[in-house]
N, C-alpha and C positions, 0 to 999 in steps of 0.2 A: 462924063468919063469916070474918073475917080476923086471922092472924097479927099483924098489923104492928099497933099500937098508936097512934093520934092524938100521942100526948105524945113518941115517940121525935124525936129529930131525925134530918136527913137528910145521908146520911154527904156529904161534897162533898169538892174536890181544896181547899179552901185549908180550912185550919184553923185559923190561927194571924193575928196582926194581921200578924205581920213577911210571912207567905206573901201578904195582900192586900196590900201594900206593894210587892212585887216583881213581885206581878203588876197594879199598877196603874200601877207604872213600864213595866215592858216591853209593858204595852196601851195607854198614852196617852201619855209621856213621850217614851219611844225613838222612836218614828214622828214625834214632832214633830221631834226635833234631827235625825233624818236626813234627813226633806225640805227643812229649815231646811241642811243640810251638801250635800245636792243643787241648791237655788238657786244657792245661794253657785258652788258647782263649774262649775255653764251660765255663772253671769254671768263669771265670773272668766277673764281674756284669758290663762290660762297655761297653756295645755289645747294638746297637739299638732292640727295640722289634722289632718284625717279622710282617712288613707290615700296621707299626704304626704312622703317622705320628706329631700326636701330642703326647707325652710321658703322660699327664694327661690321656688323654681319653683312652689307652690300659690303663692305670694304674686300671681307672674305671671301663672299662671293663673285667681286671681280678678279680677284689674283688666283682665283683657285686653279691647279693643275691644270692643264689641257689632258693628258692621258691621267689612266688607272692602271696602276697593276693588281690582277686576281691571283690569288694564290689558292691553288687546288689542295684538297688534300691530298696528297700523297699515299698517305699509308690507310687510305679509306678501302675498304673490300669490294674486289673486285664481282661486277654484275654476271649472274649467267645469263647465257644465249637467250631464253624464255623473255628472262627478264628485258634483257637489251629490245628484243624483239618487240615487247610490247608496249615500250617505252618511245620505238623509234622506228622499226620495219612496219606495224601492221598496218599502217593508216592504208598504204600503196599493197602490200602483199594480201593481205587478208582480204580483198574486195576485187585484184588485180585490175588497178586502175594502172593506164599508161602501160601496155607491154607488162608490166611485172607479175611476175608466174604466184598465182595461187600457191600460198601454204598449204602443203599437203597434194598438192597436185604432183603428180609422178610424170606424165604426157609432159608436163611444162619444164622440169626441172632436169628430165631425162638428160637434154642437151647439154647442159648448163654442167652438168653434173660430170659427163663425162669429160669436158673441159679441165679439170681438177680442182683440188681443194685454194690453190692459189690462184689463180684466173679469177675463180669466184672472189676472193679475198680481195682481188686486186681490184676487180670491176665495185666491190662492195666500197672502198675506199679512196679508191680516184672516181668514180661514180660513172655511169656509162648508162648512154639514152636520157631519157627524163629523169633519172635520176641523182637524186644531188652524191658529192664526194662526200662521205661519211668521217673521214679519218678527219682526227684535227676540231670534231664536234664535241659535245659532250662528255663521249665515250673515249676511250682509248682504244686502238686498235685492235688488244686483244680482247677487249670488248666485243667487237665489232666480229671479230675472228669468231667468240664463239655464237655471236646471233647468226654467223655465215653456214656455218657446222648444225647450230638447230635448225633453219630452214630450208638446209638442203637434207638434213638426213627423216626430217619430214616429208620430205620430196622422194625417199627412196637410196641415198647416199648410205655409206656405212663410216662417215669421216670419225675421227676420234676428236672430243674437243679440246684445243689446246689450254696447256697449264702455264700458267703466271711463272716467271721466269726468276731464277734459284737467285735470292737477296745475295749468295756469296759471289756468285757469276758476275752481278754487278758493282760488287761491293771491289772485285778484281779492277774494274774498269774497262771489262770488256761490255763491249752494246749489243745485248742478243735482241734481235727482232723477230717480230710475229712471225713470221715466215720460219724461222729458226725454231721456235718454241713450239710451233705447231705441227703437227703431224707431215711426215711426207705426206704426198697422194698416191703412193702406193695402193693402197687401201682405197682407194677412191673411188675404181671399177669397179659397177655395182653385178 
């Protein structure tokens, strides 16, 4: 039947009390005081920052602001239509990707056109179809007013472009806006 005999014992790696001793230190002992010396080490504030060689500059670079404030120039010269335009409309007009009416296209702009000079203004600045809202970008509005007036009076339009609004008008405290500054559409049937 079988060689091996029921009464033999079975040979193992520890043999000795002192062998489970050492190995019941280094299976439950050890692992406790090292995660006990790992605690210790996180909690403990004398650890270099992570990837920081000078201690002020991470220091600065943790407390720094959450927000930025930009300050625009203010009294910087206002963009013409041209300019706006090529800076900002032609990527979509000049190629008329997405609905958007070819510069210089008169069939396209016809409609648009007889809408008036504010429609157009308005759809230019809250944005309308695939088109994003312009206002609030870059540009200022009356910015934005006269790239509406170049692209439409390329289209066939006769709009007059509007003029940057009188420093004393403001200086009063009253708020003229685009709409104000800019031409009725009177003018606007072509």
């Amino acid at each position: 039947m079988s060689d091996i005999s029921q009464d033999e014992e079975h040979p193992g790696p520890i043999k000795t009390p002192k062998q489970l001793l050492v190995t019941v230190f280094f299976s439950f002992v050890a692992p406790v005081f090292i995660i006990i010396g790992l605690v210790f080490f996180v909690t403990s504030g004398n650890k270099p920052a992570a990837g920081a060689v000078n201690l002020e500059k991470s220091i600065a670079a943790r407390i720094q602001k959450v927000g930025m404030v930009e300050i625009r120039d203010a009294n910087r010269e206002l963009k013409s239509g041209e300019d706006v335009f090529k800076a900002q409309c032609t990527t979509c007009h000049t190629a008329g990707l997405v609905g958007a009416p070819k510069f210089g296209d008169a069939a396209a702009w016809g409609p648009r056109i007889a809408t008036g000079f504010d429609a157009l203004l308005h759809s230019a600045l809250a944005g309308k179809g695939a088109m994003t809202p312009q206002g609030g970008g870059d540009f200022e509005d009356l910015e934005i007013a006269r790239a509406v007036v170049y692209m439409a009076n390329a289209g066939g339009a006769k709009f007059d472009p509007p003029k940057a609004p009188v420093a004393a008008a403001s200086d009063a405290g009253s708020s003229t806006s685009v709409a104000a500054a800019a031409p009725a559409s009177a003018a606007a049937k072509p």
